[in-house]
MARNU-140395 format. One record per residue (C-alpha): residue in one letter; x, y negated, z negated. Coordinates in steps of 0.2 Angstrom, whole numbers, plus 5000, padded with zeros to 4 digits. Each point is the difference from the previous one (the first is absolute). Layout:
BEGIN
AXYZ...
END
This chain:
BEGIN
X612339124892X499250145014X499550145001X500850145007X499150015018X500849795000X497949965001X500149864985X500149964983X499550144990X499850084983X500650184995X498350085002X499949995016X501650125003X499950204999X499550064983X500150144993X498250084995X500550034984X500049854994X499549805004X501049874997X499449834998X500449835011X501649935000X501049905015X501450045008X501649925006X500650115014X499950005018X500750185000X499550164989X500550074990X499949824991X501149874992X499049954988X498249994990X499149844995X498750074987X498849834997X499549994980X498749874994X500350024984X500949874987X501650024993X500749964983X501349894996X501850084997X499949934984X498350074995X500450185008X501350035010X499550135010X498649865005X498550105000X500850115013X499250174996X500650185003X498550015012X500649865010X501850095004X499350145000X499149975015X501449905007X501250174996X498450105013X500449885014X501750014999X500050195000X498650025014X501049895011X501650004998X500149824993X501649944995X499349834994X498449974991X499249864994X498649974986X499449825005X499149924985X499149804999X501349874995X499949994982X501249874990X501350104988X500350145013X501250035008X500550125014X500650184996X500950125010X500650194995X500150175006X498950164996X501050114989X499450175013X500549905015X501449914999X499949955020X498349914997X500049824991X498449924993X499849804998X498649904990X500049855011X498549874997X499449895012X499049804995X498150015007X499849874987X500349885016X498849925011X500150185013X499349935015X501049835000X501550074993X500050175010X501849975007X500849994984X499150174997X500650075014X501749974995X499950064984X499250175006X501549995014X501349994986X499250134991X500050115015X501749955004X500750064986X499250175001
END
């Protein structure tokens, strides 16, 4: 997850934007551009599928998501949600883009982070992985 220039870790705000318009934090998985794909951090929580099956996930939310993957070229986007029991992941593609897939993917901060931060590397890994 680097920037373009290979400086670092980075988030998609500090790449070349157009003036026209600002588009809001999200990280990267690429150690190229035009880039692989987008990690686009949400904090807030999910329905259950039972409940709503859309879980929550507003138009808003991939809208957005839809933004990145248009600005940069993304063929893989992921919305990345708080672990929440009755969830489960989703993946499809947007109906203008066919190229460009979006996943709802969850990851548990429920878990003791700073004693268990392997396992949360891992699970971020995987997520990243299958992006």
């Amino acid at each position: 997850m680097m920037d373009p220039s290979g400086k670092g870790y980075s988030t998609i705000s500090s790449f070349p934007r157009s003036n026209r318009t600002r588009l809001s934090r999200a990280w990267v998985a690429s150690q190229t551009y035009p880039l692989e794909s987008v990690i686009n951090t949400m904090w807030k929580c999910l329905r259950p599928d039972k409940e709503k099956p859309n879980n929550n996930v507003g138009p808003g939310d991939l809208y957005q998501l839809y933004a990145y993957a248009k600005r940069y070229g993304c063929p893989n986007n992921v919305l990345l949600y708080p672990k929440v029991p009755g969830v489960t992941p989703k993946s499809f593609t947007l109906d203008a883009d066919a190229d460009k897939q979006v996943r709802i993917e969850m990851v548990d901060l429920g878990r003791d982070l700073w004693r268990e931060k392997d396992a949360l590397i891992e699970e971020l890994s995987r997520i990243v992985r299958v992006a």
